[in-house]
N, C-alpha and C positions, 0 to 999 in steps of 0.2 A: 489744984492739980489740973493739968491738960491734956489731954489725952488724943493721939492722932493714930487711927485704924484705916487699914487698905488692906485691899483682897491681893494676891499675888496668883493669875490664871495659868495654869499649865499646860499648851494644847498640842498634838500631834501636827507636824504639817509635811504632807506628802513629800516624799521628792521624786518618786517613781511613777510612770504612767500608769496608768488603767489596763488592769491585766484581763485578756479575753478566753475566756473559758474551751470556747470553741467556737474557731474559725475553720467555715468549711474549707476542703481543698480543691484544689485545680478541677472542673468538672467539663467532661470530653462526651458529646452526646452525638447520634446522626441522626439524618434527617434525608428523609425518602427522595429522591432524585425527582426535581421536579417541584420540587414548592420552596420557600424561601424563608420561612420564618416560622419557628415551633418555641413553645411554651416548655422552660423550664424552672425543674420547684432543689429546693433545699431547704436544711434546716437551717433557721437564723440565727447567729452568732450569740454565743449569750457571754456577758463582762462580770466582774463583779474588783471593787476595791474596797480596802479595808477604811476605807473612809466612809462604804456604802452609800457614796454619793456620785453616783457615774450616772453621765446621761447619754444620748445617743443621738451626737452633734450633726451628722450627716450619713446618708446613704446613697448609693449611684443606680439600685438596682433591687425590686421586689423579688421575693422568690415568686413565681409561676406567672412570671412576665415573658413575654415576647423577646426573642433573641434572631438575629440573623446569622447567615451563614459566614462561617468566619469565626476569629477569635474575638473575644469582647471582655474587658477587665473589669470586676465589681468591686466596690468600698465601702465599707463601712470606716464610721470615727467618730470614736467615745471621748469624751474630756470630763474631769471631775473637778471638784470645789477649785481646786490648788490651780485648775485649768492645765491642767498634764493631759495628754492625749494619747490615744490609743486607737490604733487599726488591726484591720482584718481588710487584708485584699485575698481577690482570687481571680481566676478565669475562670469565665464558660467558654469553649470551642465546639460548636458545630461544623460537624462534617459530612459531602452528600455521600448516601450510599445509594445502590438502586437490585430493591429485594423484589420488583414487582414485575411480573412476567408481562411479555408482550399482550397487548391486549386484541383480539378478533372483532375485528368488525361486520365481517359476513361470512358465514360460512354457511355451504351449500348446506338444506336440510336430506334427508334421507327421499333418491331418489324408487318411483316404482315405476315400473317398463314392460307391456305386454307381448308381445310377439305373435305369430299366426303358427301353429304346429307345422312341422317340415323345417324350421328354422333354426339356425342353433344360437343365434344372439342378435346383438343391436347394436350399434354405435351411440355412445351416451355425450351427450355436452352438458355444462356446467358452466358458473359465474367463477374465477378462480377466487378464493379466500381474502380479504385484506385485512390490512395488522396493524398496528402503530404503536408505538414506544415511547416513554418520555425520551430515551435518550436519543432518539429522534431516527433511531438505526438498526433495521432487525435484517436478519440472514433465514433463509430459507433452509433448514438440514435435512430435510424428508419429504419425499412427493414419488408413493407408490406408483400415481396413474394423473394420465393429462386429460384432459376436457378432450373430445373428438376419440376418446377410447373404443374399440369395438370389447362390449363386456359379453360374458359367454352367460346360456341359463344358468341361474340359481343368484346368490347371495355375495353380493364380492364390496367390502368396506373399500375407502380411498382415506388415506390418512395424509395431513400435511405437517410438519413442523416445524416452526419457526424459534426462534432465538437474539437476544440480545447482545449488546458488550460485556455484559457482566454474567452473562450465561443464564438467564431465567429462560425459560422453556414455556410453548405455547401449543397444545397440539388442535387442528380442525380435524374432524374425523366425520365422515356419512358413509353412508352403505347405501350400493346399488341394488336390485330387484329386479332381477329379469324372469318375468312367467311366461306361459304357455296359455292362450288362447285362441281356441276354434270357432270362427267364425265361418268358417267355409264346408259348404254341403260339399258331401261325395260326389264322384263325379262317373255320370252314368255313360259304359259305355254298350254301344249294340241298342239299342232300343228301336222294339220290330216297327215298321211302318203299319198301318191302317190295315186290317186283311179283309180280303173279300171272296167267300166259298161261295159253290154252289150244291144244291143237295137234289136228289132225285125227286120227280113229285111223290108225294105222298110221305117223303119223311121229313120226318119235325126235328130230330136233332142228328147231329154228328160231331163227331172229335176233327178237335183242331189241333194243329201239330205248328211251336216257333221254338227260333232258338231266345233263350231264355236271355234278359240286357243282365249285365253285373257294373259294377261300380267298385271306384277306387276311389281312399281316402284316408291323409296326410295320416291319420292316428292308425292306421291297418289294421280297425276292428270296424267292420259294417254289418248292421244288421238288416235283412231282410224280409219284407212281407209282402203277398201279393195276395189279389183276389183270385186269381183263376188260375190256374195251370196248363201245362201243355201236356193236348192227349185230352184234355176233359172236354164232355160232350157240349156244343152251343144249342141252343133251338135258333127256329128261323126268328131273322131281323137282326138288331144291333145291338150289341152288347161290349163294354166299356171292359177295358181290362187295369186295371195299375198294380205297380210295382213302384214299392217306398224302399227307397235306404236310410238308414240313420246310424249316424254316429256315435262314437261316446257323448260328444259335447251335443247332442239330439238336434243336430243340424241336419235337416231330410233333403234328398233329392228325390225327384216323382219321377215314374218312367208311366207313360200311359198313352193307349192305343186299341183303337176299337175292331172289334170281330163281327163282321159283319154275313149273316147267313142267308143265302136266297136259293127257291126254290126257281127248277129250272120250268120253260115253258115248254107242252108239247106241240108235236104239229098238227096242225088240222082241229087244235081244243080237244084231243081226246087225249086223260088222264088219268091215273090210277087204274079200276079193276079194266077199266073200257079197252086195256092193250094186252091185254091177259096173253092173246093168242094174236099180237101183230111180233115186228120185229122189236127185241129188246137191245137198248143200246145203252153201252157202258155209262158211267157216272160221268154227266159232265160231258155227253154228249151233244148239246144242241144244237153247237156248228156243223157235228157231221150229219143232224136232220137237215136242216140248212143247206148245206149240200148234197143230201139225195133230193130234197124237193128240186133243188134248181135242174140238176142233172135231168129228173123227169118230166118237168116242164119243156125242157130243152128236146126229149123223146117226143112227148106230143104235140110240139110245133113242128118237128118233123113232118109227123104223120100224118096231119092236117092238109099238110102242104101236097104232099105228094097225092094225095085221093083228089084231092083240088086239079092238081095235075095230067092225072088220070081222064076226070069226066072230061077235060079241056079237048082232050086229044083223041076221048070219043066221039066227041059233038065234031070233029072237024073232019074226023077219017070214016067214022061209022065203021066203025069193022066190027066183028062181032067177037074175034078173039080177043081184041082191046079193052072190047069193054066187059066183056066175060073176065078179064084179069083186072079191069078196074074193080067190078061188081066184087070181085074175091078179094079185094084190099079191106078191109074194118080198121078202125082207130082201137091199139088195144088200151083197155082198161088196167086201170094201177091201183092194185089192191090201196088201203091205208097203211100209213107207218105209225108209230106210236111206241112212246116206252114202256115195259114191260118191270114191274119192280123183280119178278121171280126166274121170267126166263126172256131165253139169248136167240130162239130158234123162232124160223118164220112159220 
């Protein structure tokens, strides 16, 4: 007997492609105004066939690769045993937007400004602000104050704002500072010149009498001090007088001027008790001793002359009444003068 055995195999054979689980869709993404290429991701396509033999024939595109601006198409394509093929396409499309505000390149920092009291402000200048944009284009929309501004005392901000095409906004903002400071002393006026008294002999002090200087000044509070006053007794010689002003901000102005006290001289050297009983003459009289001596002197050059005259004109005539009226001429004698501190009478 013979006997003839064979297998008879029965196998599946595709006729459909390779079915894909999940193909991403269409993916639309921007991209900041100003750069040209951004990284995008997705999830990868996953296939499966019932043959469980699918492989992953080609690709155009990694997820979190590099894309440019623009539309860009990606592919995938699966084939299995039977070589059936399967895709998954999509797009990515980048679009520009521009979310990013102008950007400042200088902007003035906070300025501070002093002035001198009496003042009421300053004229300020300033660098003005600059700006720049990717989209290569900004518009000014605000500008409270201009460089060459006269700012008033106290605190005054300056704000600028600029803007783009797409409307982002950019603001520079500084603040001004205008103070008050006093540099300047008071300003004195009247201040008395150098004084020069005279005292009777034998006294040692007496009152002085000025008018008083005063001082003006921008803040119109002065304070005042002085050494000496008017009406207060000096002794003899020299003596220094000042007057200080000062301010709030303790800026001084000096007013200063000397009192000077001298006693007078008498005539003939005789002073104090020695004129008790000659003629007393006022305060401050030395000129009109001065001219009683000339006056007297002037009497007894007279008188000299004329007796002179007299013997002349007896030696020549001899008469006897001549010289009998010479002989009766005398030179008279002149008491002393001298001041008297108590009394006025000869």
């Amino acid at each position: 007997m013979a006997t003839c055995n064979f297998h008879i195999s029965i196998g599946v054979v595709g006729t459909l492609p390779p079915e894909i689980g999940t193909c991403p869709t269409n993916i639309r993404e921007t991209i900041e105004l100003g750069n040209t290429l951004k990284r995008v991701y997705w999830s990868e396509p996953e296939e499966f066939d019932r043959s469980e033999n699918v492989s992953l024939a080609f690709r155009s595109h990694r997820s979190g690769d590099y894309f440019v601006l623009g539309r860009t198409n990606v592919s995938y394509v699966f084939t299995d045993r039977s070589v059936h093929i399967g895709y998954c396409n999509f797009s990515i499309t980048l679009i520009t937007v521009d979310t990013t505000a102008p950007e400042i390149l200088q902007c003035p920092s906070d300025i501070f400004k002093t002035i001198e009291a009496g003042l009421f402000g300053s004229t300020v200048t300033w660098k003005e602000p600059l700006v720049t944009d990717a989209s290569g284009n900004t518009t000014l929309l605000v500008k409270t104050h201009s460089s060459r501004t006269f700012f008033t005392i106290g605190k005054t901000c300056v704000t600028y704002l600029f803007t783009d095409p797409s409307n982002n906004m950019v603001t520079c903002q500084f603040c001004i500072s205008i103070d008050i400071v006093d540099t300047n002393a008071p300003t004195i006026l009247m201040c008395p010149t150098p004084l020069r008294m005279m005292t009777d002999s034998g006294v040692s002090k007496i009152p002085v009498f000025w008018a008083e200087p005063i001082a003006n000044d921008h803040s119109g509070d002065v304070i005042v001090n002085s050494s000496h006053s008017p009406g207060q007794l000096f002794s003899i010689g020299s003596t220094q007088v000042l007057y200080t002003f000062t301010d709030r901000s303790q800026n001084q102005a000096i007013c200063q001027f000397s009192v000077t006290v001298e006693e007078e001289e008498t005539l003939f050297g005789i002073t104090g008790s020695q004129t008790s009983r000659f003629i007393h003459l006022p305060y401050g009289g030395v000129q009109w001793i001065a001219i009683a001596a000339l006056v007297l002197a002037v009497l007894l050059s007279a008188c000299i002359i004329l007796a002179c005259f007299c013997k002349i004109l007896r030696k020549k005539k001899g008469s006897v009444d001549d010289e009998a009226k010479c002989d009766g001429m005398h030179v008279p004698m002149v008491a002393p003068i001298a001041i008297d501190d108590t009394s006025s009478t000869i």
